[in-house]
C-alpha positions in Angstrom: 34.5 -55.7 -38.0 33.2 -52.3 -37.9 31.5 -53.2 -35.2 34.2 -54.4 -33.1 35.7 -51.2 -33.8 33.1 -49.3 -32.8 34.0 -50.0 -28.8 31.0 -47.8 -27.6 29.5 -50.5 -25.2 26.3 -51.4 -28.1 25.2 -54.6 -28.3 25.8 -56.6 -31.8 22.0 -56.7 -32.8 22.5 -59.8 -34.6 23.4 -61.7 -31.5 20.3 -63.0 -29.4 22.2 -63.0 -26.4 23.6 -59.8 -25.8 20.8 -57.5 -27.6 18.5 -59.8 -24.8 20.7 -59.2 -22.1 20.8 -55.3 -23.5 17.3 -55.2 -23.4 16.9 -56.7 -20.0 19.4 -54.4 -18.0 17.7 -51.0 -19.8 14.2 -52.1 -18.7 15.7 -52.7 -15.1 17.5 -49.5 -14.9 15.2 -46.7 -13.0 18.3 -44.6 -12.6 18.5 -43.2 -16.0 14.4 -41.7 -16.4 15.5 -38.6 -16.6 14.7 -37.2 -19.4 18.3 -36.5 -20.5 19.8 -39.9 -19.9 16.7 -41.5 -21.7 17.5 -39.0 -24.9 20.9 -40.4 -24.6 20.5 -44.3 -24.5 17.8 -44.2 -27.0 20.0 -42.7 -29.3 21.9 -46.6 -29.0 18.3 -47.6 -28.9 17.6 -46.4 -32.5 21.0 -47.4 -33.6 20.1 -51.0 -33.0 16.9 -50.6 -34.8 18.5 -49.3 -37.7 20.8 -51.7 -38.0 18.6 -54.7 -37.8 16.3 -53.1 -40.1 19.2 -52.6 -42.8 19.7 -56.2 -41.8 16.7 -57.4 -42.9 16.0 -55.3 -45.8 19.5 -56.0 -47.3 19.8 -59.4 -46.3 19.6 -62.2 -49.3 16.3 -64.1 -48.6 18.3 -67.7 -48.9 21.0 -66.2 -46.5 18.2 -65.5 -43.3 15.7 -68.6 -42.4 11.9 -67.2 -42.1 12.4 -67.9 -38.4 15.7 -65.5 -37.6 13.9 -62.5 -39.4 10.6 -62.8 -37.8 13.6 -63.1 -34.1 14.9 -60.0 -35.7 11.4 -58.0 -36.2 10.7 -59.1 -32.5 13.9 -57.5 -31.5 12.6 -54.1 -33.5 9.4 -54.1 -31.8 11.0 -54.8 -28.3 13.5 -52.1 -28.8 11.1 -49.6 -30.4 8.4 -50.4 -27.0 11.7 -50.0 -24.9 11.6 -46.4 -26.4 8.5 -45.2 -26.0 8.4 -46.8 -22.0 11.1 -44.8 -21.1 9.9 -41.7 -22.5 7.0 -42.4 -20.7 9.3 -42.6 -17.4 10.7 -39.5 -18.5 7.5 -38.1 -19.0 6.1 -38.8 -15.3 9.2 -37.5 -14.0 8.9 -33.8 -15.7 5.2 -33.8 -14.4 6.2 -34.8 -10.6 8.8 -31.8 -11.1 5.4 -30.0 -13.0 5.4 -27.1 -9.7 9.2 -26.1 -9.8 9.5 -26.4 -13.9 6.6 -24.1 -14.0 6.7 -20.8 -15.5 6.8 -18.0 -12.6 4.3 -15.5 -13.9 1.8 -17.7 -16.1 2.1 -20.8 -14.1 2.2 -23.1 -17.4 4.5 -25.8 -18.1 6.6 -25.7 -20.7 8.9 -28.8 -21.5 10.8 -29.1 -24.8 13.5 -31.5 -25.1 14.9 -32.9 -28.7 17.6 -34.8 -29.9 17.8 -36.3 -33.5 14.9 -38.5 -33.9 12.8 -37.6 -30.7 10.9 -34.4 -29.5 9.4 -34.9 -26.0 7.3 -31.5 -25.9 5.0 -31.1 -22.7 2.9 -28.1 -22.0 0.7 -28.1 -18.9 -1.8 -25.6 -16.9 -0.4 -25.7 -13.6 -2.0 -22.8 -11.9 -5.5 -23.7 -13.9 -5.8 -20.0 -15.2 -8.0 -20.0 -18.2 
């Protein structure tokens, strides 16, 4: 019921179809790399994650066939790989931006951006001074 409630647009994790369909339509989407947008829907990301792992750590072992947990890990692993590709995405697109993020003077690149469980932290010699 909480769930319901919720009315943030998240998937229910339990359900195959919409945490698949969830899945799908974030891998597809190449408008949100930046690195702001990626902060933001893998925020929801991790949400999922910690909600089917709650699931399967506080789930009665007669309650959950061996065959729905090892669907649910799957879903974890997906979800955490759905993470880290589009930090990667968010990565490339700092460095092709490397030349006008770059500091002035030194000529290094210096990226921080954080949110609650993520840092993405590049540092890069642009101008190749030693």
């Amino acid at each position: 019921w909480d769930r319901y409630m919720r009315c943030d647009g998240s998937p229910d994790p339990v359900n195959q179809r919409e945490i698949n369909t969830y899945i799908s339509l974030r891998q597809e989407d190449t408008t949100r790399d930046d690195a702001a947008c990626v902060f933001e829907d893998s925020l929801m990301d991790l949400q999922l994650v910690k909600e089917l792992e709650f699931l399967l750590l506080n789930s009665p072992l007669d309650l959950m066939s061996e065959e729905e947990r090892h669907v649910h890990q799957q879903t974890i692993d997906t979800l955490r790989g759905l993470i880290l590709s589009k930090l990667d995405m968010a990565t490339l697109r700092v460095l092709c931006e490397a030349t006008y993020l770059a500091h002035k003077e030194t000529g290094n690149l210096e990226y921080t951006a954080c949110i609650d469980d993520i840092d993405l932290c590049i540092w890069g010699n642009i101008m190749k001074n030693p």
